[in-house]
VEXSETI-994621 format. One record per residue (C-alpha): residue number from 1; x negated, z, y; residue in three letters. Coordinates in steps of 0.02 Angstrom, whole numbers, plus 50000, padded with zeros to 5 digits. Each point is the difference from the previous one (the first is absolute). Last residue first. Example, Ala and Ser with C-alpha at 12.3 -4.5 7.8 and 13.67 -1.06 7.14 Angstrom:
+-----+-------+-------+-------+------+
! seq !    c1 !    c3 !    c2 ! type !
+-----+-------+-------+-------+------+
!   2 ! 49316 ! 50357 ! 49947 !  ser !
!   1 ! 50069 ! 50033 ! 49828 !  ala !
+-----+-------+-------+-------+------+
***
This chain:
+-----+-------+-------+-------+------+
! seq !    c1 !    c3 !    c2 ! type !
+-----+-------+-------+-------+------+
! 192 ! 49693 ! 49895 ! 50646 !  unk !
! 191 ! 49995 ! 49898 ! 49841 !  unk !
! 190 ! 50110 ! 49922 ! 49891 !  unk !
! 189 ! 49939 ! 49858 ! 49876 !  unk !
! 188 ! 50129 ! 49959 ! 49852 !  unk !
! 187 ! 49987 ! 49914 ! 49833 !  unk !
! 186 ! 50134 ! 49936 ! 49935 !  unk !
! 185 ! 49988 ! 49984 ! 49771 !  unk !
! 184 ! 50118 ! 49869 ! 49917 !  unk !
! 183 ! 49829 ! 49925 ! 49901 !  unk !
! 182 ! 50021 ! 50199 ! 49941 !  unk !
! 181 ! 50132 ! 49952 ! 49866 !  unk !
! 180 ! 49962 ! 50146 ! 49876 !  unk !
! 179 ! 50180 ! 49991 ! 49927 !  unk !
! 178 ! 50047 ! 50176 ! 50067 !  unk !
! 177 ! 49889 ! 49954 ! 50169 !  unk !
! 176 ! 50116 ! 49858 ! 50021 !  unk !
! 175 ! 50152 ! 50086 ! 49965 !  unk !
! 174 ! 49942 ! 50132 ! 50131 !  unk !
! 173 ! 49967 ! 49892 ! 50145 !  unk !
! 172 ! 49824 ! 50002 ! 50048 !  unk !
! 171 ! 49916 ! 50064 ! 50144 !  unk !
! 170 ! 49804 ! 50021 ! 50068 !  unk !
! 169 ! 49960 ! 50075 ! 50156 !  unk !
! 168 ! 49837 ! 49993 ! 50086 !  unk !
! 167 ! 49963 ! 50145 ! 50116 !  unk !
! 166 ! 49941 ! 49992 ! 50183 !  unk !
! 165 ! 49845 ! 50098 ! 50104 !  unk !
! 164 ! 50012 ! 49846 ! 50103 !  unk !
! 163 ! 50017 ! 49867 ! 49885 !  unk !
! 162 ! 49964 ! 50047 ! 49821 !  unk !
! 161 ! 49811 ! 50088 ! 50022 !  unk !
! 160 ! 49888 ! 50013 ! 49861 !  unk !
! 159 ! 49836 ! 50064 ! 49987 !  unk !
! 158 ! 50004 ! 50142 ! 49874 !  unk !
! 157 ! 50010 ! 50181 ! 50133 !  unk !
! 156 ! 50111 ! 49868 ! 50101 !  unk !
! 155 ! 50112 ! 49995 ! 49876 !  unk !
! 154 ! 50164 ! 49897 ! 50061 !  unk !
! 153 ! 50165 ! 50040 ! 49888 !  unk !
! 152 ! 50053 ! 49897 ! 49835 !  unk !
! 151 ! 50178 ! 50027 ! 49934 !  unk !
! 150 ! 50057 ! 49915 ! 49840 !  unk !
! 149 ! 50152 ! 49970 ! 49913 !  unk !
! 148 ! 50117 ! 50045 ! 50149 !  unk !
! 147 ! 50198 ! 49967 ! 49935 !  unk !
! 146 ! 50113 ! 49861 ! 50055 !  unk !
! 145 ! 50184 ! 49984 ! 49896 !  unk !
! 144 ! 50080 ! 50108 ! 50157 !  unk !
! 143 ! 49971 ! 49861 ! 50109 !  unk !
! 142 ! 50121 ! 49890 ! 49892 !  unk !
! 141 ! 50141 ! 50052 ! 50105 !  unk !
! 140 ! 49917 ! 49929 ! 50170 !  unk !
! 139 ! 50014 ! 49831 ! 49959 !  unk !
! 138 ! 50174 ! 49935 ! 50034 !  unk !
! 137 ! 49975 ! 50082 ! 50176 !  unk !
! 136 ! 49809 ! 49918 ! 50006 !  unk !
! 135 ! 50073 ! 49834 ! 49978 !  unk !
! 134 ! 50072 ! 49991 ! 50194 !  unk !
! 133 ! 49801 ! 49983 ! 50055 !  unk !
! 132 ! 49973 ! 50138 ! 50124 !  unk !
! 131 ! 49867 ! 50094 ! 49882 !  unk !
! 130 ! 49928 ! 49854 ! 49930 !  unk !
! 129 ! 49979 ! 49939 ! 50222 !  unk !
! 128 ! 49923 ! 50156 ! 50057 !  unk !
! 127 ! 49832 ! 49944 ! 49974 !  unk !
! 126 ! 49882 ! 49986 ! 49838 !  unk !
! 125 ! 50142 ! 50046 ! 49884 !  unk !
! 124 ! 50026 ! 49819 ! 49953 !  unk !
! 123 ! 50161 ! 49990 ! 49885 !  unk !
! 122 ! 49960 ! 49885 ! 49827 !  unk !
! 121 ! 50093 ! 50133 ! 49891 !  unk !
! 120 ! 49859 ! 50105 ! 49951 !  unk !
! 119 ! 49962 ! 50008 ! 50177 !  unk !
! 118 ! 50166 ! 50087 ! 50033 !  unk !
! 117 ! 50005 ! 50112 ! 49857 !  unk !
! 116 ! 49807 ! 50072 ! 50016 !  unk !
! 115 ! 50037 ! 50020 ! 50189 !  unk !
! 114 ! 50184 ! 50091 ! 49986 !  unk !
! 113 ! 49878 ! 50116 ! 49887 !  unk !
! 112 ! 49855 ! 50026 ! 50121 !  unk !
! 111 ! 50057 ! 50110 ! 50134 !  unk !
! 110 ! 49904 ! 50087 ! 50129 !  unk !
! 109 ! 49848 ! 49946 ! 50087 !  unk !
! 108 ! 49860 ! 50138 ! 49909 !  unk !
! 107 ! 50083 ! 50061 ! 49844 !  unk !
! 106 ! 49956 ! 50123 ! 49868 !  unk !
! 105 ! 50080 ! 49904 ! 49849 !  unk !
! 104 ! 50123 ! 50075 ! 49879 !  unk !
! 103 ! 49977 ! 50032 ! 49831 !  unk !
! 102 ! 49873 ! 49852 ! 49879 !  unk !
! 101 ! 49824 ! 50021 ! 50003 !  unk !
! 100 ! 49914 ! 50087 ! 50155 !  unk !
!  99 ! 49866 ! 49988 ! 50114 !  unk !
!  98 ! 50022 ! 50117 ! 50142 !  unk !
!  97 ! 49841 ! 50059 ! 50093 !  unk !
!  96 ! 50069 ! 50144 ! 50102 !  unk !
!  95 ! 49974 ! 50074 ! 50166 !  unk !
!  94 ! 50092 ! 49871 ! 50101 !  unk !
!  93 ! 50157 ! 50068 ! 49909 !  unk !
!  92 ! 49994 ! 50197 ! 50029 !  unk !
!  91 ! 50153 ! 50016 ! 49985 !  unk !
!  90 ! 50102 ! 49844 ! 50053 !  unk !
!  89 ! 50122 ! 50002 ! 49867 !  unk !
!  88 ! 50023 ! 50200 ! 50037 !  unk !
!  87 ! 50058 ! 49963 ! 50170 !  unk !
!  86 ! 50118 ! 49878 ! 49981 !  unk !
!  85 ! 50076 ! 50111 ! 49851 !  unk !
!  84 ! 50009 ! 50131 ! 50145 !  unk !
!  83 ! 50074 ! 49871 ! 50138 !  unk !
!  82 ! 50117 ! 49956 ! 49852 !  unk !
!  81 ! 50044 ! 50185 ! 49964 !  unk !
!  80 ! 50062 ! 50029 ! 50187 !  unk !
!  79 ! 50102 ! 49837 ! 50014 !  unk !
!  78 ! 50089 ! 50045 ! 49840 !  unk !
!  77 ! 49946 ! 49920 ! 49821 !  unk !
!  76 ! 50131 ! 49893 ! 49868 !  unk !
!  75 ! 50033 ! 49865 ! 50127 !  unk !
!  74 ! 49806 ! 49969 ! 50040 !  unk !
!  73 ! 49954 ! 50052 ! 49820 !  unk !
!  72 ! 50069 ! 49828 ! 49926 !  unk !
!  71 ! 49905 ! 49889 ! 50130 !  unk !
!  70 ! 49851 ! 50104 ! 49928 !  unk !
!  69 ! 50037 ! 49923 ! 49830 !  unk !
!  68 ! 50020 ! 49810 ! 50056 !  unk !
!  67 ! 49822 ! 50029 ! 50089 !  unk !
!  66 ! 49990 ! 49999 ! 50184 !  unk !
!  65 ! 50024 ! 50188 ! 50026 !  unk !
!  64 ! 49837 ! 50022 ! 49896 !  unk !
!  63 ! 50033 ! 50054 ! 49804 !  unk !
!  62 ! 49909 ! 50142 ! 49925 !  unk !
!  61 ! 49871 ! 50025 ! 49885 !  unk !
!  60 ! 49947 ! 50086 ! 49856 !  unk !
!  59 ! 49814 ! 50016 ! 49956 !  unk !
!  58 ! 49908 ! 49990 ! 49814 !  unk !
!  57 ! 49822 ! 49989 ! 49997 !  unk !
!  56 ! 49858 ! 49853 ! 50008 !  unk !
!  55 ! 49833 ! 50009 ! 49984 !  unk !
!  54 ! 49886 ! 49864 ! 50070 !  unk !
!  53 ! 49812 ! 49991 ! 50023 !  unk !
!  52 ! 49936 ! 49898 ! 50139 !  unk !
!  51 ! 49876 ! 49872 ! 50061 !  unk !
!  50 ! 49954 ! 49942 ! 50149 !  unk !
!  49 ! 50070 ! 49824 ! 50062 !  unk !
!  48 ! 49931 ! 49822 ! 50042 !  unk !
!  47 ! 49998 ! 49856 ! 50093 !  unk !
!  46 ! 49861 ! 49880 ! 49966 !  unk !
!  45 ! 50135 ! 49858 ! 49919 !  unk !
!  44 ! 49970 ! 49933 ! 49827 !  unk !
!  43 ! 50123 ! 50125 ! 49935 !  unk !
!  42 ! 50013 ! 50170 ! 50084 !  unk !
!  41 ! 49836 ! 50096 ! 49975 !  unk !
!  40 ! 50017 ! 50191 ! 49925 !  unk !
!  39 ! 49908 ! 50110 ! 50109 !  unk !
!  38 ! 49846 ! 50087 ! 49892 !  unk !
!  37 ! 50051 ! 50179 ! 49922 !  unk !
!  36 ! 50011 ! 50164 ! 50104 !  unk !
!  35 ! 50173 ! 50024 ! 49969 !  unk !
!  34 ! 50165 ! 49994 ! 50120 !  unk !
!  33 ! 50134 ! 50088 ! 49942 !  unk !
!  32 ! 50157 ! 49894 ! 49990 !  unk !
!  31 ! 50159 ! 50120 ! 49956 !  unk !
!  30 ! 50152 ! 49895 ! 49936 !  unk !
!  29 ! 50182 ! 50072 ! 50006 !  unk !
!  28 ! 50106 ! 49964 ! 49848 !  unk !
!  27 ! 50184 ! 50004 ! 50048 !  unk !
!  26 ! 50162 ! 50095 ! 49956 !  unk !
!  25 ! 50144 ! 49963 ! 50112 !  unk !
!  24 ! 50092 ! 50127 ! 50074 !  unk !
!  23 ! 50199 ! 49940 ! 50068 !  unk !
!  22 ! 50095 ! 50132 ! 49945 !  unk !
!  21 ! 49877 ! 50123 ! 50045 !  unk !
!  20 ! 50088 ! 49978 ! 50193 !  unk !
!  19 ! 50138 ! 50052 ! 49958 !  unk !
!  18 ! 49938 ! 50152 ! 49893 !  unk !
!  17 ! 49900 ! 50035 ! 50165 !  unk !
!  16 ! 50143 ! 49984 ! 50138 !  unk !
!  15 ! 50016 ! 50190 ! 49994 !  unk !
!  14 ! 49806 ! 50062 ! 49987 !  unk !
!  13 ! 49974 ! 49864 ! 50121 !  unk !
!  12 ! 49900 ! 50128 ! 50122 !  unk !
!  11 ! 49819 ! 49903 ! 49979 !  unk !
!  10 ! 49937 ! 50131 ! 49915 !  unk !
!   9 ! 50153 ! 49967 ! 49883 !  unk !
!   8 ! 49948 ! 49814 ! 49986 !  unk !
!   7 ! 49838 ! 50048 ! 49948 !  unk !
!   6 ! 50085 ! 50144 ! 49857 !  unk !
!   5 ! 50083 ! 49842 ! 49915 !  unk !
!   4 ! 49860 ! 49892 ! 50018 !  unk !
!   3 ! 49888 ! 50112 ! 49895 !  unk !
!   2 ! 50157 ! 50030 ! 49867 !  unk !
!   1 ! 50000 ! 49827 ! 49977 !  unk !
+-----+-------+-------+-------+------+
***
């Protein structure tokens, strides 16, 4: 915490900061380094990827504007410290492999949690017509009940590509990943 708490004070949100610590999450970020071993074959199929070692660490993250908890900081931050926390979300983005378990997600097309809620409820989400469908008022409350499970980014270094240069999203509702109910899983494609 104390990492993210000097960031955001390079960043000139040295007064907004305690606000903005409020909403940290705690994830697990996952390193793939690629090894020298044979490509591992996918199924029957003659696609393939390289192979990698994992290691995982601790990271905090922070929530997008889109999220329920960055829709708190917008009345909590002033014009000036929003274009700063704008800025530091985006550091140095399209440099970074970002898998991650659990925190918030590192988002390509925006928000994901009015999604999760409205296609969990029979809404299509493929147009604009879930998200003009009168049910989505009565819905909207339960968006706060979505949280990321996983987060998988491209590699090209390992021979995978999600879209164009996209991530795959997986989200669960926290009672169902309490009681291990991950038939309830969304996954998520959002590329550039």
């Amino acid at each position: 915490m104390d990492k993210l708490r000097t960031a955001l004070h390079d960043f000139e949100l040295e007064e907004a900061a305690e606000q903005i610590l409020q909403f940290a999450k705690n994830s697990i970020r996952a390193i793939a380094t690629p090894t020298a071993d044979e490509e591992i074959r996918m199924g029957h199929s003659k696609e393939s990827i390289n192979s990698a070692v994992l290691s995982f660490k601790n990271e905090w993250t922070l929530p997008s504007w889109e999220s329920p908890d960055g829709q708190k900081l917008t009345v909590l931050l002033t014009e000036e410290q929003a274009d700063a926390y704008d800025d530091f979300l985006w550091r140095d983005e399209s440099e970074r492999t970002a898998h991650r378990i659990d925190g918030y997600p590192n988002t390509i097309q925006g928000d994901m949690y009015l999604q999760c809620e409205l296609v969990t409820n029979g809404l299509y989400c493929g147009d604009s017509t879930g998200y003009e469908h009168p049910l989505r008022k009565e819905l909207e409350p339960n968006v706060k009940d979505w949280q990321l499970l996983l987060q998988l980014d491209s590699e090209d270094d390992l021979g995978y590509m999600w879209g164009d240069s996209g991530r795959l999203y997986f989200w669960i509702r926290e009672q169902d990943c309490k009681n291990k109910a991950f038939d309830k899983v969304w996954a998520i494609l959002q590329c550039y």
